[in-house]
DODOMAR-250637 format. One line per 3 residues: their letters; for each residue x, y, z of N, C-alpha, C. Coordinates in steps of 0.1 Angstrom, whole numbers, plus 2048, in hexadecimal, padded with zeros to 3 digits. Example, Ala and Ser with C-alpha at 12.3 -4.5 7.8 and 13.67 -1.06 7.14 Angstrom:
! DODOMAR-250637
as = 884/7C7/84E/87B/7D3/84E/884/7DF/84E; 880/7EA/847/889/7F5/847/881/800/84F
! end
This chain:
! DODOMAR-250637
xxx = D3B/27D/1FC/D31/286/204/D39/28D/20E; D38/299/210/D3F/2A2/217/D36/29F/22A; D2E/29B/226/D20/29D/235/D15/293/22A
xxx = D0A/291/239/D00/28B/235/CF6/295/23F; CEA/296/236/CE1/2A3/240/CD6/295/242; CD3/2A0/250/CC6/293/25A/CC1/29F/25F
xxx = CB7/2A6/265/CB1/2A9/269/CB6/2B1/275; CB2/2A3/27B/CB4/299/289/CC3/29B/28D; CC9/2A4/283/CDE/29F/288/CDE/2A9/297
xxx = CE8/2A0/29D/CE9/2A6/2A9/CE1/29F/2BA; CDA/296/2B6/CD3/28B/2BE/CE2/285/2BF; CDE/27E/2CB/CE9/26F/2CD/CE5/266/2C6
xxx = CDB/267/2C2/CD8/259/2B4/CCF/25D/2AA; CD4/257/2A4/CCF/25E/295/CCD/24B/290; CC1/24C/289/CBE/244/280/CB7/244/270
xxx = CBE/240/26A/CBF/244/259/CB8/239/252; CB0/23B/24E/CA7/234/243/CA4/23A/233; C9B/233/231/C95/236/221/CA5/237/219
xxx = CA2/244/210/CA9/24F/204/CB7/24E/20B; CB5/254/21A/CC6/255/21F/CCA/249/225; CC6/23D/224/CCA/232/228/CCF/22F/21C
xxx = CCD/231/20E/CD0/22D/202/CE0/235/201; CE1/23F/206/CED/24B/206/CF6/243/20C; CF1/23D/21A/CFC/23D/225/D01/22E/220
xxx = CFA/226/217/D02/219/213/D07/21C/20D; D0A/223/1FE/D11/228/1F2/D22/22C/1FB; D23/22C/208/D2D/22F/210/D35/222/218
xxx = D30/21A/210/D36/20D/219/D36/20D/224; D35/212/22F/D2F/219/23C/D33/209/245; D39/207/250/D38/1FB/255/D36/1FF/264
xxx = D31/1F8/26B/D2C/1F9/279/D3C/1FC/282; D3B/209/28A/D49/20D/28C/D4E/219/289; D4C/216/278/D4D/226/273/D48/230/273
xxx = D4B/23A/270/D46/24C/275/D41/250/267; D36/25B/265/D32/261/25A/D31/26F/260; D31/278/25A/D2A/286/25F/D1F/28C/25B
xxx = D18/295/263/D0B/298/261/D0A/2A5/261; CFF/2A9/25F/CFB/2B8/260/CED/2BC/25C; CE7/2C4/269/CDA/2C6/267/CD6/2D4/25E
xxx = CDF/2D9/25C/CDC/2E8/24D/CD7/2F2/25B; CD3/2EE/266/CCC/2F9/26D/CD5/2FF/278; CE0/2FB/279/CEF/2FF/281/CFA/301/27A
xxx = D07/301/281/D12/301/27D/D1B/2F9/281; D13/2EC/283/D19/2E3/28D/D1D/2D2/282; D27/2CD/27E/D2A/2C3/27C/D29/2B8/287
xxx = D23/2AE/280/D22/2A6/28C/D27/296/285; D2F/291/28C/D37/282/289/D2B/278/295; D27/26E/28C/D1F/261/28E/D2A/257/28C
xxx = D25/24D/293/D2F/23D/296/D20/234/293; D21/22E/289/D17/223/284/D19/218/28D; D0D/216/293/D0C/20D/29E/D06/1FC/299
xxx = CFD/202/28F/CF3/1F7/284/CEE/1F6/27B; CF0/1EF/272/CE9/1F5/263/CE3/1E5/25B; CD9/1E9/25D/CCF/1DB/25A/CC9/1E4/248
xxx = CBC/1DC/247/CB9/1DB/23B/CB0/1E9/236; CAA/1EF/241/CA4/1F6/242/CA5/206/247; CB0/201/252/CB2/211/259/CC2/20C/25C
xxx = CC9/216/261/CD6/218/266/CD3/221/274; CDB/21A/27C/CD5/225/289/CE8/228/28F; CEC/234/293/CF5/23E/294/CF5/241/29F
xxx = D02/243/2A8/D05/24A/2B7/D0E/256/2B5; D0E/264/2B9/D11/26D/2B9/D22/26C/2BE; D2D/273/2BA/D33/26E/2C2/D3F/279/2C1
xxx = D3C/282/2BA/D45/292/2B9/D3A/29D/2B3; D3B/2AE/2B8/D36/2B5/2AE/D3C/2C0/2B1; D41/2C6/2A5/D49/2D5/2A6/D42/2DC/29C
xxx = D46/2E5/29D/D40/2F9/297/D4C/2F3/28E; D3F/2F7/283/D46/2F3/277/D3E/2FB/26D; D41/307/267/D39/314/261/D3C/310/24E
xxx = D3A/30A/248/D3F/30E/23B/D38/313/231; D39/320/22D/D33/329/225/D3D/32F/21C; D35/330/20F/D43/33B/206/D41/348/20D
xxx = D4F/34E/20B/D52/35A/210/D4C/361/204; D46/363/1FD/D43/36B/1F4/D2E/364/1F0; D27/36A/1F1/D17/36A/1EC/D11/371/1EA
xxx = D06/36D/1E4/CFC/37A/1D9/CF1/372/1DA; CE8/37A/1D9/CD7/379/1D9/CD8/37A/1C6; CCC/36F/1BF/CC6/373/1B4/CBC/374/1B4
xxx = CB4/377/1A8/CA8/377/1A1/CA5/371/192; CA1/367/192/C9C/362/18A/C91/35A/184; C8F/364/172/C82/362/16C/C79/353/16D
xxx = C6F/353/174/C6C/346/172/C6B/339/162; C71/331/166/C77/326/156/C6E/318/15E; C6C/312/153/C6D/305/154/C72/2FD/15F
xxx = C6C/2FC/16D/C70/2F3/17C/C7B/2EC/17A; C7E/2E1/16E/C87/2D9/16D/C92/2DD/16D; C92/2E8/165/C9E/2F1/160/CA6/2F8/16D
xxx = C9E/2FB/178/CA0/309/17F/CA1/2F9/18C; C9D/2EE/18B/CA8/2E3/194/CB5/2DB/192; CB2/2DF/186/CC1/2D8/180/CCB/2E6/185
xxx = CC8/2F1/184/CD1/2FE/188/CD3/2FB/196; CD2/2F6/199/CCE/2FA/1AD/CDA/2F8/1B3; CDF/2E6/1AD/CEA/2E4/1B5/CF9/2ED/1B1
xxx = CF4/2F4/1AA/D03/2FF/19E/D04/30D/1A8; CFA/313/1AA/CF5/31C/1B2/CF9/31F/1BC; CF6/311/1C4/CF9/30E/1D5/D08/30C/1D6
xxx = D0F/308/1CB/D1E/305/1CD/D23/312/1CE; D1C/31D/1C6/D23/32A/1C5/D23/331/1C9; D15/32E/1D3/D13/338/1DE/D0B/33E/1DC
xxx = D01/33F/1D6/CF6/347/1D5/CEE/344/1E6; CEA/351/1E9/CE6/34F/1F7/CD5/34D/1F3; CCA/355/1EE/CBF/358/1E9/CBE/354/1DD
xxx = CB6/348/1D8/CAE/34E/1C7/CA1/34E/1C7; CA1/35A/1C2/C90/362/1C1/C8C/35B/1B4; C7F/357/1AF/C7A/351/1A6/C72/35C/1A6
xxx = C71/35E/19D/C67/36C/195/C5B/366/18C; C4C/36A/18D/C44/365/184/C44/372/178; C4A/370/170/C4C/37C/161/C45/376/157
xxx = C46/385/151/C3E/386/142/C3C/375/13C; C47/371/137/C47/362/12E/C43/358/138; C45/356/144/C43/34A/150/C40/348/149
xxx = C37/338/144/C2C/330/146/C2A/32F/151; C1C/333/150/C13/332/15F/C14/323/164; C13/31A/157/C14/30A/15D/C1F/305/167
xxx = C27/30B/168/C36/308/16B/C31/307/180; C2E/2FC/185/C30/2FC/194/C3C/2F6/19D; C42/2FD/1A3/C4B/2FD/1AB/C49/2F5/1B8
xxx = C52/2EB/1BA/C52/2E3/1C3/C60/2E7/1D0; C5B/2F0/1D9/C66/2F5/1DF/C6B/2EB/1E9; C63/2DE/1F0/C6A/2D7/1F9/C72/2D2/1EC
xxx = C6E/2C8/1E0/C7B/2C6/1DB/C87/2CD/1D5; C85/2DB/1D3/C91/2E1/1D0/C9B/2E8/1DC; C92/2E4/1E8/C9B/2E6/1F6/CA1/2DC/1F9
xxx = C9F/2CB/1F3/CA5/2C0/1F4/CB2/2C1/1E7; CAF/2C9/1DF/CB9/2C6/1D3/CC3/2CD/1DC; CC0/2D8/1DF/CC8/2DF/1E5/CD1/2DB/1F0
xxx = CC8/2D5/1F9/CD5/2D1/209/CDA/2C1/1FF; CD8/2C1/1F8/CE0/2B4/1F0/CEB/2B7/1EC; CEC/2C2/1E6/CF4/2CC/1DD/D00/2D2/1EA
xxx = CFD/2D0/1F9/D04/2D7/201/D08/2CA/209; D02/2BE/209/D0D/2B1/20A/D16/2AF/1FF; D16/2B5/1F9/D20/2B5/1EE/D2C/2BE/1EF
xxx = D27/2CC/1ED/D35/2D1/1F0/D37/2D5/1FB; D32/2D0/207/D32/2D8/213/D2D/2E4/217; D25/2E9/212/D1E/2F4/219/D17/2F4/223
xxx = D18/2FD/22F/D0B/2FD/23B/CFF/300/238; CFD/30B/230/CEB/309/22B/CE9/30E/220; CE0/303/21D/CDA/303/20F/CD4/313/20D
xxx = CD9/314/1FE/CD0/324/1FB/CC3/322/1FA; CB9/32B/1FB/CAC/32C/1FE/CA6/331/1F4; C9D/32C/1ED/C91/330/1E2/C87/33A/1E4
xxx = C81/344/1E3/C7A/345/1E4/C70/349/1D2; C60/34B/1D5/C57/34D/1C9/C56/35A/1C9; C55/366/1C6/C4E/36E/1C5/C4C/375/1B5
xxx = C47/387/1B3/C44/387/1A8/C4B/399/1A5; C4F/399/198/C5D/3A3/198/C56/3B1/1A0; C4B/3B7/1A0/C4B/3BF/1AC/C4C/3BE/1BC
xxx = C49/3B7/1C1/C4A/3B1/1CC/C5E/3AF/1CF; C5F/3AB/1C6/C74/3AE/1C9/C75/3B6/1C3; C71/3C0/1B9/C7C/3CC/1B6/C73/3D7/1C8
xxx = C6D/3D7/1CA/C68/3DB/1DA/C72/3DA/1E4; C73/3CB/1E4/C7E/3CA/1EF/C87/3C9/1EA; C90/3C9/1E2/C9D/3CA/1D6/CA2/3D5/1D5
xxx = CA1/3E1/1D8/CA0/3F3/1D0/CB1/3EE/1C7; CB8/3E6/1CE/CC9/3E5/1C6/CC7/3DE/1BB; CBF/3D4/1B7/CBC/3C7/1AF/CC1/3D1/19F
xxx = CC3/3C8/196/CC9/3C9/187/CC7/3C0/17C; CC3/3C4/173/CBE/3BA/169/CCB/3B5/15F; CCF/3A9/15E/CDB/3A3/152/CCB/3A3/149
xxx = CD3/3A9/13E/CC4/3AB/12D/CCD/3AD/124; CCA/3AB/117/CD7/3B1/10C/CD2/3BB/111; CDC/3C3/106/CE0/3D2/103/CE7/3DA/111
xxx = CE9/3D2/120/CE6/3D7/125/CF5/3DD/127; CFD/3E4/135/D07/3EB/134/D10/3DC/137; D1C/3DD/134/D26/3CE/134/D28/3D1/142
xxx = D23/3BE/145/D25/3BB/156/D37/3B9/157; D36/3BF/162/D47/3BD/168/D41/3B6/178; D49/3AC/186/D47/3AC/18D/D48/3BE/199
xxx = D4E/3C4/197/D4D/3D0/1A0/D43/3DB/19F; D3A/3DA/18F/D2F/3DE/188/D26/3DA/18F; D24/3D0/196/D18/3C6/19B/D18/3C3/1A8
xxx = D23/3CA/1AE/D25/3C4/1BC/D1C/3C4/1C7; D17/3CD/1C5/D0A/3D5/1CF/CFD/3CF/1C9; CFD/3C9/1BD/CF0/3C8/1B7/CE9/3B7/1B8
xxx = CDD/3B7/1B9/CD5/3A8/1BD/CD0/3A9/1AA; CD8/39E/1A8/CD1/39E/196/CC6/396/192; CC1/399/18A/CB5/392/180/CBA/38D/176
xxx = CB4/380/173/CB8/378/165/CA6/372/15F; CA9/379/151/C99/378/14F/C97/369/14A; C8D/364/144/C89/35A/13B/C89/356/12F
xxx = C8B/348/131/C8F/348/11F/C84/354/116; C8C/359/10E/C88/364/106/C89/370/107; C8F/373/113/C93/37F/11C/C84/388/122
xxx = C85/391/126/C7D/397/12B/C72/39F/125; C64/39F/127/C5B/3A5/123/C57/3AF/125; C48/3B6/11D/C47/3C6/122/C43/3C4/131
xxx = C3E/3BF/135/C38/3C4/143/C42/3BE/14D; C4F/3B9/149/C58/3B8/152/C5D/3C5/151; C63/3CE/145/C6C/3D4/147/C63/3E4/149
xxx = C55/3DF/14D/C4E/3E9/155/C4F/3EC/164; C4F/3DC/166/C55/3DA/173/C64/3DD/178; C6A/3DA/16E/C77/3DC/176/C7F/3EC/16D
xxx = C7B/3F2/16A/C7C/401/15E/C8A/409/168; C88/40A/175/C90/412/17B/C9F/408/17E; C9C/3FF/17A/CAC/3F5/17F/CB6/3F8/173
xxx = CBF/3F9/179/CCB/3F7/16B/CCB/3EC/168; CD1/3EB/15D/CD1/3DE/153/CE1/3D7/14B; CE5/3CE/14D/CF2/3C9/14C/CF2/3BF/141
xxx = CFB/3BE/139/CF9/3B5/130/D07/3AB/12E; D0A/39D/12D/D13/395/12A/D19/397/11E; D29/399/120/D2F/39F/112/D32/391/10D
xxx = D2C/38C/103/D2E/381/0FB/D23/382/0F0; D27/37D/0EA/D1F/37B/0D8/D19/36F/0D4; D12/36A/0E0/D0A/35C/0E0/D01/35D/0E7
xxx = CF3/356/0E6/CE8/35C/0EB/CEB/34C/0F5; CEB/352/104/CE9/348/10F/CDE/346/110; CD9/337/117/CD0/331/11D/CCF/33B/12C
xxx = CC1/33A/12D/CBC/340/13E/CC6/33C/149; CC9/32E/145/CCF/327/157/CDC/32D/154; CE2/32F/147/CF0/330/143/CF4/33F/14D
xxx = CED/347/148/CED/357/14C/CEB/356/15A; CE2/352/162/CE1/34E/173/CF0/346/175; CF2/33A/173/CFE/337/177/D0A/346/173
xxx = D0D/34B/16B/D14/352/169/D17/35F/174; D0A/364/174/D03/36C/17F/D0B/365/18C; D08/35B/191/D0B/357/19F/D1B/355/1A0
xxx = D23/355/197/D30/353/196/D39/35C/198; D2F/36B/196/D34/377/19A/D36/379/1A8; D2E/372/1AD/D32/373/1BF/D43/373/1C1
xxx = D48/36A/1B8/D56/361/1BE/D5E/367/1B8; D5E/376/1AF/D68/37C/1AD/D66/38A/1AE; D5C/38C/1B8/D59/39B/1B8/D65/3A1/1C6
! end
């Protein structure tokens, strides 16, 4: 674990229970030793000294905190077609390593309307995802519906076959869209008619998450 996120980090005492009490044992952790923390809502690392750790809670004394910023030098906003919840949490922690700063969830043509989104837990996959590799803050989900972002988007770009071969300098300026399994519908590409359209040069039909991961990877070489 790079960091352990609390809330609460930044108090002179911090006490850890439940889920993160289960974390902070997996660390062999002994009364004396230091862990670090981080509340996602600064830029501040903060070192704890385990004062006690019983059965139930672990309780913590503050005892260093430095400016400590880590972000990739490189991020992109997406858009993507709403899929299957499972699918689009399993992506989360792939995303957040690469930097994606924004993912917009779109309700499109194919959605299943059944499909409900649980954003506190995909904000937990998320700062999980940033004790991991060290990121300062989790990227941010939001719901909306493809007019509503191509509005506030005017740059936004559709990955669709046929479309013109994506290069990173082709896209640099652009917030992309990745449709749903089956690719995009008529009343999507009603909605989105005026966006250019980019297409993956390869001769294999990708999965949804495949094409979004790929999409977010372009940050790190543009």
């Amino acid at each position: 674990m790079r960091f352990f996120y609390h809330e609460l980090s930044g108090a002179q005492t911090l006490t850890i229970e439940r889920d993160e009490l289960a974390h902070l044992k997996a660390l062999r952790l002994r009364e004396g030793e230091s862990a670090r923390f981080r509340n996602l809502a600064d830029d501040i690392l903060y070192t704890y000294k385990l004062i006690s750790f019983g059965k139930r809670e672990a309780v913590l004394t503050l005892c260093n905190a430095t400016k400590n910023a880590v972000m990739p030098a490189k991020s992109v906003d997406l858009a993507w077609c709403a899929i299957d919840p499972k699918v689009v949490e399993k992506s989360l922690p792939f995303i957040n390593e690469l930097g994606v700063a924004r993912l917009f969830i779109l309700w499109c043509e194919k959605s299943q309307r059944q499909f409900r989104f649980d954003l506190a837990r995909m904000r937990k996959i998320a700062i999980f995802s940033c004790e991991q590799c060290g990121r300062t803050t989790p990227l941010e989900i939001v719901l909306t519906d493809p007019e509503s972002f191509v509005l506030a988007h005017p740059n936004a770009a559709l990955i669709d076959f046929g479309g013109e071969a994506i290069a990173p300098e082709r896209v640099a300026d652009k917030t992309l869209i990745v449709g749903p399994e089956g690719g995009f519908g008529r009343c999507d590409y009603a909605a989105f008619e005026r966006l250019p359209r980019f297409g993956i040069d390869t001769p294999l039909t990708l999965r949804s998450e495949s094409a979004l991961i790929f999409a977010a990877s372009l940050a790190l070489v543009r």
